[in-house]
C-alpha positions in Angstrom: 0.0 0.0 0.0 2.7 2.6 1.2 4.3 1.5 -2.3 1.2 2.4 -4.5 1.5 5.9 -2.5 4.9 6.6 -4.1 4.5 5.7 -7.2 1.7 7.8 -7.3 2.9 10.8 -6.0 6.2 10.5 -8.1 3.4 10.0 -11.0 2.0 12.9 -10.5 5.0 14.8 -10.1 6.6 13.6 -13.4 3.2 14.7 -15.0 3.0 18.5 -14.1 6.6 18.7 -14.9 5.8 17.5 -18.2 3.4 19.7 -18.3 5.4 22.6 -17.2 8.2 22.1 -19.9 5.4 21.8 -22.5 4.4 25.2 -21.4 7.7 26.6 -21.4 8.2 25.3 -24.6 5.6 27.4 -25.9 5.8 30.3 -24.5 9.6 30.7 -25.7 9.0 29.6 -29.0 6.3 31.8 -29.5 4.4 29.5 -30.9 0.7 30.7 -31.9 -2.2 27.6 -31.8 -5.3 29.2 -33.1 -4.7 32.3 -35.4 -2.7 34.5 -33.2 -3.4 37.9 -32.5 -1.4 39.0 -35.7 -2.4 39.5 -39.7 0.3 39.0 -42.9 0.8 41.8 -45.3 3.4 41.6 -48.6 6.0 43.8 -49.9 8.2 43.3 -53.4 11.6 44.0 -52.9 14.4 44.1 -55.6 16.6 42.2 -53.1 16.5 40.7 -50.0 19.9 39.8 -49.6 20.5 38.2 -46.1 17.2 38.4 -44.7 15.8 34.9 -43.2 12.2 33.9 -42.0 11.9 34.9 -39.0 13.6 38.5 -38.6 12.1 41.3 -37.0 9.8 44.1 -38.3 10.3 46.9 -36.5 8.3 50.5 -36.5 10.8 52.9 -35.2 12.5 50.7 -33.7 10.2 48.3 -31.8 9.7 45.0 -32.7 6.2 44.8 -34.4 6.2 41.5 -36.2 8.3 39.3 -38.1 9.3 38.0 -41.5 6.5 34.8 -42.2 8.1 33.7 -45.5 10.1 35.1 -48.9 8.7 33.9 -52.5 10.1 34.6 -55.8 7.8 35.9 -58.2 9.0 34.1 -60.9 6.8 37.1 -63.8 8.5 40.0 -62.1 11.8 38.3 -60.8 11.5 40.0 -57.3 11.5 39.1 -53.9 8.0 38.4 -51.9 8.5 39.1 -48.0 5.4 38.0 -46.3 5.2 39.8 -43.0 2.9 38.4 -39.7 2.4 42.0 -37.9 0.6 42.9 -34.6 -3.4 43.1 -34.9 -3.5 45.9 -32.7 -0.8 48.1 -35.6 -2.5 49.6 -38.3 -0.3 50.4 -41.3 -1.5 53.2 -44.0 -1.0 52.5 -47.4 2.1 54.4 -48.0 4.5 52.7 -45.7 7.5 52.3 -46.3 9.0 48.4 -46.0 12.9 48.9 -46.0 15.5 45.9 -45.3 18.0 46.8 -43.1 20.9 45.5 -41.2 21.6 45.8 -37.2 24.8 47.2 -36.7 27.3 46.9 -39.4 27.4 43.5 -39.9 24.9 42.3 -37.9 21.1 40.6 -38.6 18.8 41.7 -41.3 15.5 43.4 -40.5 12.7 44.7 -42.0 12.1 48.6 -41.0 8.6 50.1 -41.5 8.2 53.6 -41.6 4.5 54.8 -41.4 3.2 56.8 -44.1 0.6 60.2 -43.8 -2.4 58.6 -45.6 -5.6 57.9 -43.9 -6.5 53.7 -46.1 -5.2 51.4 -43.8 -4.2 48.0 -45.4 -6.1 45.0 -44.8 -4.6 42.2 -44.6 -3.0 40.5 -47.0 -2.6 43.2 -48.8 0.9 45.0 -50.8 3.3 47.0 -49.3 4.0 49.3 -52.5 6.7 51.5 -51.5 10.1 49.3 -50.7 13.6 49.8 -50.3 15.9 46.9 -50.8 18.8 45.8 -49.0 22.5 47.3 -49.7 24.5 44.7 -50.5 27.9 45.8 -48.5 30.0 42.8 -50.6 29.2 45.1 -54.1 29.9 48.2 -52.7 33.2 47.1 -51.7 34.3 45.3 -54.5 33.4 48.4 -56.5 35.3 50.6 -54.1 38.1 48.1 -54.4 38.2 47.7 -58.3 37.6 51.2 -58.6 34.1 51.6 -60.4 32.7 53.9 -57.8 30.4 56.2 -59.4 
């Protein structure tokens, strides 16, 4: 009987801690079950050099949302950079969806800058004005071979 008693309790135990890491695992993967409380909008780049799924999107620079997924659109030959941003941020039409890099070296990002018009996009919708990453290899080599303009 006392033997039942401890297996039980040590049951138990192994269960909530089970639980708990489940939890944990979660929560720091930010891992979203039923929808989320965010929406996807798209922006064409010319480039996305560096840039992974993933990344931030950042609005002055707080973190806002990040990068879903990058397509090629195979008619245009340019880069598709679905984005999964907050619910609660509203973006006009004329934002502007730069890629960027932290620091000098560092992790791309994409940088929206709010625009002045009062249509806000729905979701799923284009991100028209872009800026596309600088490419700090080709500068180089063009500063080293001399065919800086």
């Amino acid at each position: 009987m006392k033997k039942f008693n401890v297996e039980m309790a040590v049951g138990i135990f192994m269960l909530i801690g089970l639980l708990c890491v489940g939890y944990l695992t979660i929560q720091l993967g930010q891992a979203q079950w039923f929808g989320g409380d965010s929406y996807l909008v798209q922006a064409r780049f010319l480039g996305v050099a560096g840039l992974r799924k993933g990344a931030a999107v950042e609005i002055a620079g707080v973190t806002v949302g990040q990068v879903d997924r990058i397509e090629l659109d195979k008619e245009r030959m340019l880069a598709i950079v679905w984005m999964k941003v907050g619910k609660s941020i509203e973006l006009s039409e004329d934002t502007i969806a730069s890629v960027r890099t932290s620091g000098l070296i560092g992790d791309k990002y994409i940088k929206l800058s709010p625009g002045g018009s009062d249509r806000i996009l729905e979701p799923g919708q284009l991100l028209t004005e872009t800026e596309s990453a600088v490419d700090i290899e080709e500068l180089v080599s063009k500063y080293v071979f001399g065919t800086v303009d």
